[in-house]
C-alpha positions as CSV (number, residue, x, y, z in Angstrom):
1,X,-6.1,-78.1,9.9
2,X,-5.3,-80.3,12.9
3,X,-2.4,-77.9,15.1
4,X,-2.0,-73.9,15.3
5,X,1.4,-74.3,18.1
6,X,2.9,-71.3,18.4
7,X,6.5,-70.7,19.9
8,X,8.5,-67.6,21.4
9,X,11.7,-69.0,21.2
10,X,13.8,-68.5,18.3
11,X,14.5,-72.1,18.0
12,X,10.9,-73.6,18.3
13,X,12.1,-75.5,20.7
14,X,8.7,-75.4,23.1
15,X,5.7,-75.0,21.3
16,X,2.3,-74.3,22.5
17,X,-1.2,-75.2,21.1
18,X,-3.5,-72.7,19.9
19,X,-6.6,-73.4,22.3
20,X,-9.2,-71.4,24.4
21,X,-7.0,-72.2,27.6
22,X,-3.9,-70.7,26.5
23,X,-4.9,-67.8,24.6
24,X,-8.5,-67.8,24.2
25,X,-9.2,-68.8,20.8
26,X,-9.1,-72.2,19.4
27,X,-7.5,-73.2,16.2
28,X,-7.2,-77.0,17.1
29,X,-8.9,-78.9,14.3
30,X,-10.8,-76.7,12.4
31,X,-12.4,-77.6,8.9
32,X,-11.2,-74.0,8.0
33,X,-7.5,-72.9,5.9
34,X,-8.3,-69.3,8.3
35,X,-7.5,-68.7,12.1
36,X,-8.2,-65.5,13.8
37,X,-5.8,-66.0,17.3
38,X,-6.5,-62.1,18.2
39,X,-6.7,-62.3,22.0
40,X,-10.3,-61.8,23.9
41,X,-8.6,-60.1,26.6
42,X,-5.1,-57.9,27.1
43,X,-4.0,-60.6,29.6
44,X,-3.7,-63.7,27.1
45,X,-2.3,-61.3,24.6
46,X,1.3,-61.8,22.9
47,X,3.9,-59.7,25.2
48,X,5.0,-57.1,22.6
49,X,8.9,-57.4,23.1
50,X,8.7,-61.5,22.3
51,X,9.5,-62.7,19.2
52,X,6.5,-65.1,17.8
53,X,6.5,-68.3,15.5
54,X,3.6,-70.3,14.1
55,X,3.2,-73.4,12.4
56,X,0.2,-75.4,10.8
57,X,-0.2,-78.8,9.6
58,X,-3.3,-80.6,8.0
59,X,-4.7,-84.0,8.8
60,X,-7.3,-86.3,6.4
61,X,-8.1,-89.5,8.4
62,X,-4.9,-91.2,9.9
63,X,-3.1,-88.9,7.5
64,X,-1.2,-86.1,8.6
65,X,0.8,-83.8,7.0
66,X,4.6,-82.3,8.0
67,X,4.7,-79.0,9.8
68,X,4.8,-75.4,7.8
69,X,6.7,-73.3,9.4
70,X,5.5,-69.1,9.2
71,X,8.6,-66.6,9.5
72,X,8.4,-64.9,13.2
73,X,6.7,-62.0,14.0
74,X,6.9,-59.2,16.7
75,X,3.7,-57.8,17.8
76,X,4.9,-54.0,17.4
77,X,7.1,-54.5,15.2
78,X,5.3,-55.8,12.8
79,X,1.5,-55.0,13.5
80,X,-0.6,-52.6,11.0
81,X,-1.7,-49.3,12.3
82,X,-4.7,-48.6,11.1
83,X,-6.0,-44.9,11.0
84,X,-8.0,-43.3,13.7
85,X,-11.0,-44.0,14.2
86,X,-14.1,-42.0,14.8
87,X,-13.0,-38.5,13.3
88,X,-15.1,-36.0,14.9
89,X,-14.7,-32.3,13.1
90,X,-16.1,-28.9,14.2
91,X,-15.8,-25.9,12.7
92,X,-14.6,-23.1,14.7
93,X,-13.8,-18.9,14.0
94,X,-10.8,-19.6,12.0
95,X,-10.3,-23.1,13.6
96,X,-10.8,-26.6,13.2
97,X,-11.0,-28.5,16.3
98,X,-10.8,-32.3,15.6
99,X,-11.6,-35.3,17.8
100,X,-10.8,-39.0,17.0
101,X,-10.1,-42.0,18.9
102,X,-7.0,-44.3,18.9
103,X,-6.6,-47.4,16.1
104,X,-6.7,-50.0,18.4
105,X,-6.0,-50.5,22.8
106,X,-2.6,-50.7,23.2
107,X,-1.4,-51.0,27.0
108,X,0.8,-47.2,27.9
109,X,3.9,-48.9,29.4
110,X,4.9,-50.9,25.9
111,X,4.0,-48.1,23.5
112,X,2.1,-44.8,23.0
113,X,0.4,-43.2,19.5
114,X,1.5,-39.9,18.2
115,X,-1.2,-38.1,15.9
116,X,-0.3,-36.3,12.5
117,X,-2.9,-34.1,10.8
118,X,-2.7,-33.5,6.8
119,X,-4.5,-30.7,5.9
120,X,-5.0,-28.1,3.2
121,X,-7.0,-25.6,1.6
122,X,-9.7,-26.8,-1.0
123,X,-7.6,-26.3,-4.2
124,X,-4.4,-25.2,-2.0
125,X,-0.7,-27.0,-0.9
126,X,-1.4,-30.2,2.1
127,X,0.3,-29.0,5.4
128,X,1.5,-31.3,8.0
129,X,1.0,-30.4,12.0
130,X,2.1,-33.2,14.6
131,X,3.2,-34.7,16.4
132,X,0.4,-35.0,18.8
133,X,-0.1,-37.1,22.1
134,X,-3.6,-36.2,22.6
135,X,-6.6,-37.2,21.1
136,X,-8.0,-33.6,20.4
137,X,-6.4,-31.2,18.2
138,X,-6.9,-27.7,17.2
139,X,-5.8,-26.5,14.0
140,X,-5.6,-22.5,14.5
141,X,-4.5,-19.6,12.3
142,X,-7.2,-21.0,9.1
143,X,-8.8,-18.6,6.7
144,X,-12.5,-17.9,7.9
145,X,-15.1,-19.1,5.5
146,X,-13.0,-21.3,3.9
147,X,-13.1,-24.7,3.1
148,X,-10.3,-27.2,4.4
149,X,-9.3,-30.7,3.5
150,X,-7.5,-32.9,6.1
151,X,-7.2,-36.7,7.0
152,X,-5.2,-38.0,10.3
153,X,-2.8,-40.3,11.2
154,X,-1.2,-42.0,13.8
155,X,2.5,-43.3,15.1
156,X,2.8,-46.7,17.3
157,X,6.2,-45.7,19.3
158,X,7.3,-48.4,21.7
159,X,8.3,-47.1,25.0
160,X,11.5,-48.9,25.2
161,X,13.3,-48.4,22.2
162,X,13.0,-45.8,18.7
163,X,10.8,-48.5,17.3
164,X,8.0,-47.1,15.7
165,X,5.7,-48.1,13.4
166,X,3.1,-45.5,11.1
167,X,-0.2,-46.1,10.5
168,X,-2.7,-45.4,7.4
169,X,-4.2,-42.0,6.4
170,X,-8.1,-42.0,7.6
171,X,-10.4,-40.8,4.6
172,X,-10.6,-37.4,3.8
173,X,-13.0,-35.4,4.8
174,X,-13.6,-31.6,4.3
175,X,-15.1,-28.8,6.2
176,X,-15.9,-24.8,6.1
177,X,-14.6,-22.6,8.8
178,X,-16.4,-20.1,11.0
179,X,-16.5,-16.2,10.1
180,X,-14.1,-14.6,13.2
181,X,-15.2,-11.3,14.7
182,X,-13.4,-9.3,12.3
183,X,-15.0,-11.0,9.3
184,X,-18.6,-10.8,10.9
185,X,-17.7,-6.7,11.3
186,X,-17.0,-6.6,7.7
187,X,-19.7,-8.4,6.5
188,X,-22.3,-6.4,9.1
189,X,-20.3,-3.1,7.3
190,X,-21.5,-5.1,4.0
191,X,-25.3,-5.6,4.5
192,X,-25.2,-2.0,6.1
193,X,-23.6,-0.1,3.0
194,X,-25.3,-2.3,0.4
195,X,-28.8,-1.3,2.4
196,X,-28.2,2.4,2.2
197,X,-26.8,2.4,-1.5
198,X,-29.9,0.9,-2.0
199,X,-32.0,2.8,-0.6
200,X,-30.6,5.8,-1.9
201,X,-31.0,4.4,-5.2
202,X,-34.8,4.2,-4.8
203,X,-35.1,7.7,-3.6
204,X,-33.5,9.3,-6.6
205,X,-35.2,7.2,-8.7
206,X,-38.9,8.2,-6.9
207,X,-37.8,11.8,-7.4
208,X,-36.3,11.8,-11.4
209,X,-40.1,10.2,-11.7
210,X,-41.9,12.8,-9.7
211,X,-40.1,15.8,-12.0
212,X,-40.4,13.8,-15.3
213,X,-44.1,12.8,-14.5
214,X,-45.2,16.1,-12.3
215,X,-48.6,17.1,-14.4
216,X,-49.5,13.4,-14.7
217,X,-48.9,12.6,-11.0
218,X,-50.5,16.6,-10.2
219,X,-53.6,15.6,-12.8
220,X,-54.1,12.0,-10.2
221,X,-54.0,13.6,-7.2
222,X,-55.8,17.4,-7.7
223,X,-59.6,16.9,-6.6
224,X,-62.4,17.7,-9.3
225,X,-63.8,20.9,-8.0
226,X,-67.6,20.2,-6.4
227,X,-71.0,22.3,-6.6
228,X,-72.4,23.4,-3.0
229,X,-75.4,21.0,-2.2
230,X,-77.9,24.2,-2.2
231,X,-76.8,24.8,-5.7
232,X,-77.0,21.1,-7.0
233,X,-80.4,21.4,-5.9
234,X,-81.8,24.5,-7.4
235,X,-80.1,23.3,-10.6
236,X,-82.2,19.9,-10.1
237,X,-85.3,21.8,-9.3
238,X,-85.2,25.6,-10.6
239,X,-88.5,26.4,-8.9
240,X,-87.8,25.7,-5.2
241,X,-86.9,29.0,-3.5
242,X,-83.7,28.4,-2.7
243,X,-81.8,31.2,-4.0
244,X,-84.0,33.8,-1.9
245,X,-83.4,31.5,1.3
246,X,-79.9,31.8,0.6
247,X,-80.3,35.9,0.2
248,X,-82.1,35.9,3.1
249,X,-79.7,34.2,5.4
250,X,-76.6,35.4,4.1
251,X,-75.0,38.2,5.6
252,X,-73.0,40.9,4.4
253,X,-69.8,38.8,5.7
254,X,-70.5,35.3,3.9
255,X,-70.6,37.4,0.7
256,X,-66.9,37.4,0.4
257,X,-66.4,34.2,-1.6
258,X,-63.0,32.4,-1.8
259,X,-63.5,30.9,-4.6
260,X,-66.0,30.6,-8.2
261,X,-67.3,28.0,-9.8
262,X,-69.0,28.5,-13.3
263,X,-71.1,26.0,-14.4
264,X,-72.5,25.2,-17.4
265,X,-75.9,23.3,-18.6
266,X,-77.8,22.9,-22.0
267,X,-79.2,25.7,-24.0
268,X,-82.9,25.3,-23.1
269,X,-82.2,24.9,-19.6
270,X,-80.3,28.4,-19.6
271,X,-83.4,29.7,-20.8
272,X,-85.5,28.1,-18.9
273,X,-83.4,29.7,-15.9
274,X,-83.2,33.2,-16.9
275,X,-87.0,33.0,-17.5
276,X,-87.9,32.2,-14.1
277,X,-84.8,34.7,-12.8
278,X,-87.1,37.7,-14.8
279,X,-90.8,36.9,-13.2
């Protein structure tokens, strides 16, 4: 490909080469069927009210081929609007607040974006809010803890006339909302309740196995009754005077016993006992 002029008169009557002096790219004599001619900077940029025409020959050698002629072209008229870029999504108390930035630079005084959101309930109808100027939008009245689909899309509008030209969805993406203060009440209501009920559950169910298991539980817990040491030890050894040193300390007032134990031994050891209890 030996020329990329380009014209902005409807009759080609002036054209101009595509090289790095006129609009900062070159597309003189490239081995390539492909030109990118997207400006490097907003000054050597197409003006977007002119009306555009290119055309592209080849050359082999001294050979040279006639001129192809592509239909004009308008910058906003014709451009492609791409979706937003950079969707940015948090999750609010009944809210989604979504942040994004524009498809591409475009210079205020030719034309301005306007920002539609699609958005719907997982499973639900799509909605449409818009249109919005601004690059932040706040989708309000949502169900809390719910999940939402949505995707964005913008609107080039020129500035001068109704022209406008709408862009491509972005991808969808899907997010859960925040529990508002009523639905945090409810669900601290919940937890309370469902503690109580449970608690309450435990206790009856303690007590229906205290009455249904009372002598087992009584039979656990009841202490074996025990011998007084004195007495262990005469039993041990019946010839220690114990019993006497017991008479002999007791007074008329530790006779009053609360309690009796009776306790039994072997046959020969009874005798043995009352034996000694005669001498």
């Amino acid at each position: 490909m030996t020329r990329g002029p380009w014209s902005t008169s409807a009759s080609g009557s002036q054209w101009y080469d595509f090289s790095v002096d006129s609009i900062g790219v070159n597309c003189m004599n490239i081995t390539t069927t492909e030109c990118d001619f997207t400006p490097t900077s907003p000054s050597q940029e197409f003006l977007p009210h002119l009306n555009v025409s290119l055309r592209v020959r080849a050359k082999v050698g001294d050979l040279v081929s006639t001129w192809v002629r592509v239909p004009w072209f308008q910058y906003l008229r014709n451009v492609t609007v791409g979706p937003p870029e950079n969707v940015w999504v948090t999750p609010g108390e009944g809210s989604l607040v979504i942040r994004f930035s524009s498809p591409f630079d475009i210079s205020p005084s030719s034309a301005t974006f306007l920002y539609y959101v699609h958005y719907w309930e997982k499973g639900g109808i799509q909605k449409v809010k818009g249109p919005f100027r601004s690059n932040s939008i706040v989708l309000n009245d949502l169900k809390p803890l719910r999940e939402y689909c949505l995707q964005v899309k913008a609107q080039l509008v020129w500035t001068v006339s109704k022209l406008s030209r709408l862009g491509h969805l972005s991808n969808v993406s899907c997010y859960e909302t925040a529990a508002d203060a009523t639905t945090k009440l409810q669900q601290i209501i919940i937890i309370a309740v469902g503690i109580f009920l449970l608690l309450l559950a435990l206790a009856g169910a303690c007590f229906f196995l205290v009455l249904k298991y009372k002598g087992l539980i009584k039979y656990w817990f009841h202490s074996p009754p025990t011998i007084p040491l004195q007495i262990e030890e005469y039993l041990k050894d019946p010839s220690q005077p114990i019993l006497e040193a017991l008479d002999k300390d007791s007074s008329p007032k530790d006779d009053a016993w609360d309690s009796v134990s009776i306790v039994s031994f072997p046959e020969k050891e009874r005798e043995d006992v009352l034996q000694s209890t005669l001498n």
